[in-house]
Structures are given as C-alpha cells and as structure tokens.
C-alpha positions as CSV (number, residue, x, y, z in Angstrom):
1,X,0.0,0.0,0.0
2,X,2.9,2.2,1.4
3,X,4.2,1.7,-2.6
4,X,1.0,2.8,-4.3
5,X,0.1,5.4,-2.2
6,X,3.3,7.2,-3.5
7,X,2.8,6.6,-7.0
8,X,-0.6,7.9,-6.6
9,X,0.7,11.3,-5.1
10,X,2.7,11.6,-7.7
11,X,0.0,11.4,-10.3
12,X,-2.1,13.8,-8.2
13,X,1.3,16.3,-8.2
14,X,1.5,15.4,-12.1
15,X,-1.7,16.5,-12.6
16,X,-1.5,20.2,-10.9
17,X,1.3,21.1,-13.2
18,X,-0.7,20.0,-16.0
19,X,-3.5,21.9,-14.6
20,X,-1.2,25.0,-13.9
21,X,0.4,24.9,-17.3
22,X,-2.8,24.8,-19.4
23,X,-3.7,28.0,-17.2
24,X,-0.8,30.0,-17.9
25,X,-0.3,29.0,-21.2
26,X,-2.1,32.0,-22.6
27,X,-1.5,34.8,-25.4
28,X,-2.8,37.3,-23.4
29,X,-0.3,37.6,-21.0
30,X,2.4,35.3,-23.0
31,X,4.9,38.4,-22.3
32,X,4.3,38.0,-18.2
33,X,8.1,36.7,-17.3
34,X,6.8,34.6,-13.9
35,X,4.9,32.7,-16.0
36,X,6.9,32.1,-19.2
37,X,9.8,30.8,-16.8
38,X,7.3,28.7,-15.0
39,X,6.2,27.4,-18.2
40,X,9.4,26.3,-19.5
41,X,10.6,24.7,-16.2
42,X,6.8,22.9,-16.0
43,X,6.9,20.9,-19.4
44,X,10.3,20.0,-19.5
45,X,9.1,17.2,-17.3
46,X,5.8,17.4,-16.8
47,X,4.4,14.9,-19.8
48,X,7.6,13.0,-20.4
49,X,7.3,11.8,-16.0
50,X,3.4,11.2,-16.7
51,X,3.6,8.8,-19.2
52,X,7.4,7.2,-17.6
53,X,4.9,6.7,-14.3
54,X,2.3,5.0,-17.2
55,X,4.7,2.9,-18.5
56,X,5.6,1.4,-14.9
57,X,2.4,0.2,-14.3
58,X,2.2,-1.4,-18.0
59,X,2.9,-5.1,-18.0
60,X,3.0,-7.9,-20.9
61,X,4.3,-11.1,-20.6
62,X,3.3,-14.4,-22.3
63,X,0.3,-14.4,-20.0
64,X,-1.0,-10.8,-20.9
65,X,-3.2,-10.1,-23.6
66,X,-3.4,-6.6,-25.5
67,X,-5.9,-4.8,-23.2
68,X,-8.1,-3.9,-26.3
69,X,-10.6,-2.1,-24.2
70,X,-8.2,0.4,-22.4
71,X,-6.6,1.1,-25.9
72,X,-10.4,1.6,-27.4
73,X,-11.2,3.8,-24.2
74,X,-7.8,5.8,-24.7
75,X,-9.6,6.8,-27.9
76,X,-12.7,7.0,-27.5
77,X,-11.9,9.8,-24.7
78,X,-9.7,11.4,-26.8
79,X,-12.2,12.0,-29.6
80,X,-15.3,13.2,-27.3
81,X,-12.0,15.7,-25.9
82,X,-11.8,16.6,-29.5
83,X,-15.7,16.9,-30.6
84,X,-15.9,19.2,-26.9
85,X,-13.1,21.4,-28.3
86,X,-14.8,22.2,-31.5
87,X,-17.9,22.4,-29.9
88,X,-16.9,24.8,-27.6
89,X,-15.2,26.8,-30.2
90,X,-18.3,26.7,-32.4
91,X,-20.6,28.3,-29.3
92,X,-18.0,31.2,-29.2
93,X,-18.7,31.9,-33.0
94,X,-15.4,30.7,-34.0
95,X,-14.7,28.4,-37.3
96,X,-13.2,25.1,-36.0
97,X,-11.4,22.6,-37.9
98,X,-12.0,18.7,-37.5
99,X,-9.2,16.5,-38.1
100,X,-9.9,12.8,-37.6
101,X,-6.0,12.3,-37.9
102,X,-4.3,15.5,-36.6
103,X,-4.0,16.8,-33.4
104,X,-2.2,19.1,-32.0
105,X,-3.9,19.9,-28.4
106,X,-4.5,18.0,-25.2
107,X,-6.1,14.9,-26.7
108,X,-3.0,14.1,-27.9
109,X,-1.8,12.1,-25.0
110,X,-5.0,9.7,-25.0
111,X,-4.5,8.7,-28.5
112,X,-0.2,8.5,-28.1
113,X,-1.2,6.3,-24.7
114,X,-3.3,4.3,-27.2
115,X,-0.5,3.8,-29.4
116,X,2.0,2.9,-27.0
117,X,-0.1,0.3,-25.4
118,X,-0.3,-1.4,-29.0
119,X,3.1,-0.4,-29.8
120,X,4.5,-1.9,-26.7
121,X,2.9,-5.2,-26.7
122,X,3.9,-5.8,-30.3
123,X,7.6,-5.7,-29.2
124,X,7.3,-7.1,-25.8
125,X,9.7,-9.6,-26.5
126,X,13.0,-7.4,-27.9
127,X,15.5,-7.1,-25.4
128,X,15.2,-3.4,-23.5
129,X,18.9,-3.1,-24.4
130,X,18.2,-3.0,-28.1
131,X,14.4,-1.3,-28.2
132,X,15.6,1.8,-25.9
133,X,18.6,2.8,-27.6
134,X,16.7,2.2,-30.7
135,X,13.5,4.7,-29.8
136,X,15.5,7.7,-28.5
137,X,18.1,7.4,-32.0
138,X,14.5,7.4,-34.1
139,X,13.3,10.1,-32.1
140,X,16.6,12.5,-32.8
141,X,16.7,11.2,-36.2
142,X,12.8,12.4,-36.5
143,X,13.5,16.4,-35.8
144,X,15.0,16.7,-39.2
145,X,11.7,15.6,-41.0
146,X,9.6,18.6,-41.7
147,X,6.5,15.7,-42.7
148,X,6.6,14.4,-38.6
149,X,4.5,16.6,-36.5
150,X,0.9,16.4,-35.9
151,X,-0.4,13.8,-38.0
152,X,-1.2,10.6,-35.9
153,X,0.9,12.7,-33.2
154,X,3.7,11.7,-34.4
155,X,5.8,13.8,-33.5
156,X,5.2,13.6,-29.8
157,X,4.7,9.7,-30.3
158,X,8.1,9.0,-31.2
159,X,9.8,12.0,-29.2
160,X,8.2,10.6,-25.4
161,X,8.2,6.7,-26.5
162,X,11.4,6.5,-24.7
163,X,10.5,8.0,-21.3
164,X,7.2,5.5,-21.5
165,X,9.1,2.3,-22.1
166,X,11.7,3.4,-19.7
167,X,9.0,2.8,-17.2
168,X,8.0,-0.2,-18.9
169,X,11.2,-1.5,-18.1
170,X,10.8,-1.6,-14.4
171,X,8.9,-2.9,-11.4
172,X,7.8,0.3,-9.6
173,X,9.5,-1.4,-6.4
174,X,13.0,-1.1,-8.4
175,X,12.2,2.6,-9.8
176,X,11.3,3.7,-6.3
177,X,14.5,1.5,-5.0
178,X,16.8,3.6,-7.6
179,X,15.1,7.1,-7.0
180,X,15.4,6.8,-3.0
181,X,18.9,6.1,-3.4
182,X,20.7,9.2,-1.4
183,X,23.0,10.0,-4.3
184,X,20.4,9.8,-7.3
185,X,18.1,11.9,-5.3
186,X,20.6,14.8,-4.5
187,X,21.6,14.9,-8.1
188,X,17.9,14.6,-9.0
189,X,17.7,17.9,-6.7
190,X,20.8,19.7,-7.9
191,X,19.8,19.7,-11.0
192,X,15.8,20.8,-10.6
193,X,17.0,23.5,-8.5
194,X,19.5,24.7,-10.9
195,X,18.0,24.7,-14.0
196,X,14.6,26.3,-11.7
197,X,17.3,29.7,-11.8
198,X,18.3,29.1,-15.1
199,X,14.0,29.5,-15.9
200,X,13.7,32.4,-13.6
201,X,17.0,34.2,-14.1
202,X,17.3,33.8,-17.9
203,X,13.8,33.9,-18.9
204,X,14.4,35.7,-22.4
205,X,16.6,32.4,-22.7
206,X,14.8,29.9,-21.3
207,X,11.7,30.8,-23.1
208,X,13.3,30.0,-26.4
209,X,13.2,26.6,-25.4
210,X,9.5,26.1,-25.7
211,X,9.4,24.8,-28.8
212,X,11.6,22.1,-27.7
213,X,9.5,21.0,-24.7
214,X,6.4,21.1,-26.9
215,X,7.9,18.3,-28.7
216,X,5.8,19.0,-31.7
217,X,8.3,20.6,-34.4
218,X,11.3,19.8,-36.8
219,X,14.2,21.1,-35.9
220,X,13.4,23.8,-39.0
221,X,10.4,24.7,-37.8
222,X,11.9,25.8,-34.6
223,X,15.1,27.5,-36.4
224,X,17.3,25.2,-34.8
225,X,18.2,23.6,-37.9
226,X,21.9,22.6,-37.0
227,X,21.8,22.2,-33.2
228,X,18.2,21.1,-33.1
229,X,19.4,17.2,-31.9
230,X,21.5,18.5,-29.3
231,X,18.7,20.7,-28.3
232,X,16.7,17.7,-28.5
233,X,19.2,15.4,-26.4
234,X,19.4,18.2,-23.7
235,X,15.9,18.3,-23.2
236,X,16.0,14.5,-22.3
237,X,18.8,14.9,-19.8
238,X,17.2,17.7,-18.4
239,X,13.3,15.5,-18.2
240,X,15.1,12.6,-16.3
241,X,16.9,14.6,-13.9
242,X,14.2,16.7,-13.3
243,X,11.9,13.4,-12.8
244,X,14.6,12.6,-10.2
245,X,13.9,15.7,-8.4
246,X,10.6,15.6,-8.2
247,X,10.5,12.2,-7.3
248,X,12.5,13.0,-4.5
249,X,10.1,15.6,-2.8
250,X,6.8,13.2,-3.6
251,X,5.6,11.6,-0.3
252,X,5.8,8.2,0.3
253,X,2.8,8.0,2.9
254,X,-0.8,8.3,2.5
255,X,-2.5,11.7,2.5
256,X,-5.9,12.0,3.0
257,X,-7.7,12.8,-0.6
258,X,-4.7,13.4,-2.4
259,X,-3.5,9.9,-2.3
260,X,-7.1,9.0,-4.2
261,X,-7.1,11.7,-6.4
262,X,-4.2,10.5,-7.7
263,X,-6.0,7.2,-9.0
264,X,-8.6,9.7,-11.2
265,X,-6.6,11.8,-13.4
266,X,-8.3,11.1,-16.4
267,X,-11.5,12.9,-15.5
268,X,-9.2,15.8,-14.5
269,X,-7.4,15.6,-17.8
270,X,-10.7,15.8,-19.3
271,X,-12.8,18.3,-17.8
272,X,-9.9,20.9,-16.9
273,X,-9.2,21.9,-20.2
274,X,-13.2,23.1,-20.2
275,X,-12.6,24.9,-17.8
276,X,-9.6,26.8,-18.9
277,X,-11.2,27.4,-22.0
278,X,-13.8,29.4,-20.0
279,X,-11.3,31.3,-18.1
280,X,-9.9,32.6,-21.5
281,X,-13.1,33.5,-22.8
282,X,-13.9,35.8,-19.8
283,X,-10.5,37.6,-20.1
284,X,-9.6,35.9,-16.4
285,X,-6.1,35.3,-17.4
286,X,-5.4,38.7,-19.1
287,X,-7.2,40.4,-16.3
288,X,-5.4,39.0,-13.2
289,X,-1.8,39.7,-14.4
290,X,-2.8,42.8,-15.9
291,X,-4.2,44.0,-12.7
292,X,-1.5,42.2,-10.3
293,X,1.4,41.4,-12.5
294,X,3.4,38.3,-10.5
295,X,0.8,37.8,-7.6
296,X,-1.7,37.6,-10.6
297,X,-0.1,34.6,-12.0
298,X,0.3,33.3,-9.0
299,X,-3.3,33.5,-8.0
300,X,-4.0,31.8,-11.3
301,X,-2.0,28.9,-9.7
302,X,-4.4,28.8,-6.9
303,X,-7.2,28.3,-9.0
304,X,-5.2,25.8,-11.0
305,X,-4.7,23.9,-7.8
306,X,-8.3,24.3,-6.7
307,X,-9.9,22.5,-10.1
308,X,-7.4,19.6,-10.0
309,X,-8.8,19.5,-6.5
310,X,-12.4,19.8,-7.4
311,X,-12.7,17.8,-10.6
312,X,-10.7,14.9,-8.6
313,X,-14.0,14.4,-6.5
314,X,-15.2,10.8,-7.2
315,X,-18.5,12.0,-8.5
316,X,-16.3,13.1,-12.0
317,X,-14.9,9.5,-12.6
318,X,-18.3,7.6,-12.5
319,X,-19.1,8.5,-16.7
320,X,-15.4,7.3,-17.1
321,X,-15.8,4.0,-15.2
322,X,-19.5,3.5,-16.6
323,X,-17.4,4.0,-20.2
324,X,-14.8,2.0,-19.5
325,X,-17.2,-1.0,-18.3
326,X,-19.3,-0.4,-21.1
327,X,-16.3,-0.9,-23.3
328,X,-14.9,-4.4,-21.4
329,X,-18.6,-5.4,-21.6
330,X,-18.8,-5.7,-25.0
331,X,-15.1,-7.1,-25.5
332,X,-16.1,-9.7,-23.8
333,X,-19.4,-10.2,-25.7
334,X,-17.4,-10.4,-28.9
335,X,-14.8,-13.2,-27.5
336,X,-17.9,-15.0,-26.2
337,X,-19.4,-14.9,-29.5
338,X,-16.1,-16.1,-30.9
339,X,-15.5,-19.5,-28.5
340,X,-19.1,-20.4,-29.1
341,X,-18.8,-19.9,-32.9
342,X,-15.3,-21.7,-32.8
C-alpha cells in the first residue's frame, strides 16, 4: 500500500502542473516573465514523468493479452475531448477545424497512450537493451523531417516513446528503490534546483526553449536547424533529472484525498481543459496579471490547484468507469461470441 500510495501522489502532483500549465499557457499575458519561466521549467518534465509513471504500471508477458478495451477507451476519450473542443469553439462563433488524424492539443496524450499500449505489446519480447537505444536514435533522427508533426501525433509519439518504455522496463518497487537512493536523489535535486534559476533568471533564454519542450516541431520549424538534436538530447537529460527531483520531494505515505485523487486523473485531464477554456473566454487570465502582474499569476495557480482539486471528487470519474465497463462489456461479448462460434 505504502508503494501505491506514493505513485498515486505523484500522479495527483503530475496532474496540478498539467493543470497550472494549461492556465498560464495563454496569449494574453504570454509576455508576463513569472509565467513564461514557470512554463518552461513545468513541461520540460511534466508529460515526459506522466507517461514514464504509465509505462511502470504497464505489464506484458506471455500471459498478458493486448488490453483492447483500455486502448479503445484511450480513444474513445480522446475523440469526445476533440468533438468538446470544436464544440466549444463553435458556441463562441469561432470556425473550428475537425481532423480525424491530426491533433495538436490535449487529446493528444490519449490517442499517443493508445499507441503505445499497442506499440508496446507488439515488441514485448526485444530485449530493452536494443528497443531503448533504438526509440531515443528514431526520435533524434525524427527532428530533421519537416513531414513528422501532428499527423497521428507523431511527433510527440516517437519524441516521449522513450520515457514510457523506460518505465516499462521496471517494477515500480525497483524505480522507487533507484530514485530513494541518497545519491540519485541529491543529483535529481541539484539539477531541478538549478535549471529552476536558469528558468527564472534567464527567462528571455529559457523561453526560447519552448518549442523544444512542446515536442511537436522539426528542428526547422523551430530555427534550430543545425543544433536542433543537441537541443533535443538536452531536453532528455534535463526531463530525467528533473523526474529525479521531483521524485525525491513526492511523499511516500498516504495523505488524505490526495493519495485517491491521484488514482482519477483522467476525469481531471478531461474536464480541466473546459474549464480553462472558460477562463480565456472571460478575459480571467489577461485580467489577473494585468491588474496584479506576479501575484496575478500566481493566484492563477491557486485556481489551478483548486480545479485539480475539485474535478478529482469521485462523482467526475463515474461517466469514465460506466465507459470503460461499457467498453470491457462488449469485448467480452465479442470473444464469447467467438468461442461459441469456434
């Protein structure tokens, strides 16, 4: 219990800095420094120790089967995300594309999760030593193809593959026995603390790494064109050490609601983006740091902080669970329907 309850308040931590990035990730005060540097320091780890902390508690062997329904649900919820969006979008008078291929906004991690799950059973039984070496020289090899970006997510499919079966790799017993080794977690902590500064003290700098951390360019397209793989490789060095670091300052014991929440991120994943959306249509953003500069963007963190905590109530996940036993239901009518056939 002691085990899952830390993985759980990590998911739960995960989740606020997805919900305080999708806050302050706004035009309207895109030139507020506070933000731009908390930005940059938030997704270069963010996503990459979300779907590592997936890939843990992924499992094949010769007595798994490809979990069909969790790869249809991954879907599923990523196109009602999609139809929401342009829905949304359509209300406000706007004129939204529909891509049934291409995505570049939030529902792109249920359809790469999707992928990988396939992806991952198909080459469950290569040798980590060859696969992992393999995925991180296709993903620095990707950047130079203009042609690899949001189609099929591609681009974000190949460039956090390695991170997820990384975590694939591993027990979470022998990840938590590696990251609360003395030695790892100091560096882990160096290193967050460090390149926190470099965010804060260098913004101008820093902020010209967003396009890397998006993960969604060629190295062209960002104006990188000759350093764009080193660029590329120091944005995985920095994503592991910073997963070190905030590993290190997770707690390992139960905390009352948080530890829970932690097991219902999907509905927040869902639903936050909503509500963001909502916040930016009323100006909330643009108002707060106009009117109170740092505190402003701060405050926005609050509120960040306060929906994660709301939308993690257990009322939010039963439409999920009645989808996703809705979905194994009729799996399981179709393999029945199969052995009495056979």
């Amino acid at each position: 219990m002691k085990r899952y309850c830390y993985w759980d308040n990590m998911k739960f931590i995960l989740m606020v800095f997805v919900v305080i990035g999708h806050f302050i990730d706004n035009p309207a005060i895109d030139g507020n420094r506070f933000s731009q540097a908390l930005f940059v320091l938030i997704y270069s780890f963010h996503m990459p120790m979300f779907l590592f902390v997936s890939g843990v508690f992924l499992k094949y062997d010769s007595a798994h089967k490809l979990r069909w329904d969790r790869v249809i649900y991954y879907i599923l919820i990523g196109y009602f995300m999609k139809a929401g969006m342009w829905f949304m979008e359509w209300i406000a008078g706007g004129d939204p594309n529909w891509s049934w291929f291409s995505e570049d906004n939030v529902p792109w991690y249920m359809f790469v999760t999707a992928g990988y799950l396939i992806l991952v059973y198909v080459i469950k039984s290569l040798s980590p030593k060859l696969v992992l070496p393999l995925a991180v020289a296709v993903s620095l090899a990707a950047g130079y193809f203009n042609f690899i970006g949001d189609f099929l997510c591609l681009s974000k499919f190949l460039v956090f593959f390695p991170f997820f079966y990384a975590g694939y790799c591993f027990t979470p017993q022998k990840v938590e026995n590696f990251l609360h080794k003395k030695a790892v977690r100091i560096t882990g902590l160096v290193v967050t603390f460090m390149f926190g500064i470099f965010c804060f003290a260098f913004t101008e700098r820093a902020y010209l790494l967003r396009p890397v951390f998006a993960s969604r360019y060629s190295y062209s397209e960002m104006d990188f064109s000759y350093i764009g793989i080193f660029l590329r490789i120091f944005q995985y060095l920095i994503a592991v050490f910073m997963i070190i670091g905030i590993s290190a300052l997770v707690p390992q014991k139960r905390i009352k609601f948080f530890t829970g929440a932690g097991s219902r991120t999907i509905p927040i994943y869902f639903i936050h983006y909503f509500l963001v959306r909502l916040c930016t249509a009323v100006d909330l953003q643009m108002i707060l740091v106009e009117k109170l500069s740092y505190f402003g963007v701060i405050l926005l963190i609050g509120i960040a902080f306060a929906v994660t905590c709301l939308l993690a109530a257990p009322i939010f996940d039963l439409p999920f669970k009645t989808i996703q036993r809705a979905i194994a239901w009729i799996i399981n009518k179709i393999k029945d329907k199969k052995v009495n056939i056979n």
